[in-house]
N, C-alpha and C positions, 0 to 999 in steps of 0.2 A: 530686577537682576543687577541693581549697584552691587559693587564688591567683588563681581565675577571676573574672571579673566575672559575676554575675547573669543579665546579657545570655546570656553565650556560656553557660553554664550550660543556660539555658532551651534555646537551639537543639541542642546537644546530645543532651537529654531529648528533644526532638521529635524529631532527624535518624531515629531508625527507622519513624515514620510518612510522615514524610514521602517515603522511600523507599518504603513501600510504597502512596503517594498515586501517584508515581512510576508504578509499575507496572502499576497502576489505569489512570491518565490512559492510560500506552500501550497495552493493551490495548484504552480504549477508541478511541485515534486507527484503530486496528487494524478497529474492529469499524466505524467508522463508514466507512473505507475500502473495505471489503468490502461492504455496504449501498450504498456511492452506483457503486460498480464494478457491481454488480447491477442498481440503478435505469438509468446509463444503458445496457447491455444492453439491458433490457425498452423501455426509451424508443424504441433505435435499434430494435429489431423492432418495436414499434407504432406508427413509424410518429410520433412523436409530434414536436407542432410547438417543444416548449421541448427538444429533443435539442443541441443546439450549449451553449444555454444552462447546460443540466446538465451537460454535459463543462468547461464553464468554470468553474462551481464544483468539481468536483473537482479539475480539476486545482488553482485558487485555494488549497482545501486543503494539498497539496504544499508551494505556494510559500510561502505563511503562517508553516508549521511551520518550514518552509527559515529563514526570514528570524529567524526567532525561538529559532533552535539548539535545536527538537528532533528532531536528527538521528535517538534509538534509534526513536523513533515514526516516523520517515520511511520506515524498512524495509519498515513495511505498509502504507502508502501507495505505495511505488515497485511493490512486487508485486501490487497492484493493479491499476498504472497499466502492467504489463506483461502482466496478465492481459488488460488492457481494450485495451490494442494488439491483443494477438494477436486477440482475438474481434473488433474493426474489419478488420485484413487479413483473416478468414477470411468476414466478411460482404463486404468489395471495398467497404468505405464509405473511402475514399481520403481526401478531406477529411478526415474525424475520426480517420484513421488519422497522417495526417501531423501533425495539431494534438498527438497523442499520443508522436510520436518527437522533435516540437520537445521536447516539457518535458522526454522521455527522456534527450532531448541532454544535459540540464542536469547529468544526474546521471553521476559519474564511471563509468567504465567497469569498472575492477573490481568496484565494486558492485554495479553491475548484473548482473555477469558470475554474482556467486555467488547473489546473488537468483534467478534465472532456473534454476541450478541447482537452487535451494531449493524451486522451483515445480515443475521436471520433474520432481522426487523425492518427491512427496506422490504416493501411489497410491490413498489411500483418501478416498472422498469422504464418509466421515464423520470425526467427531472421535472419539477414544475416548473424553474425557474425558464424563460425564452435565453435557450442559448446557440449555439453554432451546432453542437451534438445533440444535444434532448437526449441523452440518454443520463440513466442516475449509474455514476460507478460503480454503489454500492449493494446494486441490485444481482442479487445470488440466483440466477436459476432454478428454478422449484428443484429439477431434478438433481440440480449439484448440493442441495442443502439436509441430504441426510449423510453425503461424503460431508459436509465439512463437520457435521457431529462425530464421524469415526473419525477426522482426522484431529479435531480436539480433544477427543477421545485418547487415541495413540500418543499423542504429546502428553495427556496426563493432565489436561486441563478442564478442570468444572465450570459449566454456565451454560 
């Protein structure tokens, strides 16, 4: 590194942490996706009076990341936001279903297309890895996974 300034020097020495800070962060955009996809679930079954509310922060989430170019984190956010479609059309909550295929909209269609393959393809509803959860986030409910084909369907998306 003769010839370098100090400066880039320094950054350099960091760039392998900070890659793995990187990785971090996305996992956790991932984790907290899967938790607020979960909350509102539970909200819309009980009934609960902040349910709109709660769909509006997650989606928020989404768009935030959107606007701020962290697209790799957005993957678990979108498969989320397809898990949470589907489980709205399989409930018949139509309102929160359609608020869910607006911000769907947003997201390009081939994207979606292989996300949603990436959901139907998770068989096992644990994780194998030994973690604090064991659960796998990307595990769709048998019964939520012929909504989430009409809900790729309805957006116009093949896969």
């Amino acid at each position: 590194m003769k010839g370098i300034s100090p400066h880039i020097r320094r950054w350099a020495r960091a760039m392998p942490m900070l890659i793995v800070v990187a990785a971090v962060v996305q996992f956790v955009v991932e984790t907290v996706a899967y938790d607020l996809r979960v909350l509102n679930q539970v909200a819309y079954q009980q009934d609960c009076p902040r349910t709109a509310e709660l769909l509006r922060a997650f989606l928020r989430l989404g768009t935030t990341l959107h606007r701020r170019g962290f697209t790799r984190a957005l993957r678990g956010v979108y498969k989320m936001w397809l898990a949470l479609g589907a489980f709205y059309l399989s409930e018949g909550a139509e309102s929160l279903s359609e608020q869910m295929q607006e911000a769907l909209g947003q997201v390009e269609p081939d994207v979606l297309a292989r996300l949603g393959e990436e959901l139907l393809g998770v068989t096992e509803p644990e994780f194998w890895e030994i973690t604090d959860r064991g659960v796998n986030f990307d595990y769709l409910d048998p019964n939520l996974r012929p909504h989430l084909h009409e809900l790729l369907n309805q957006l116009q998306v093949s896969g």
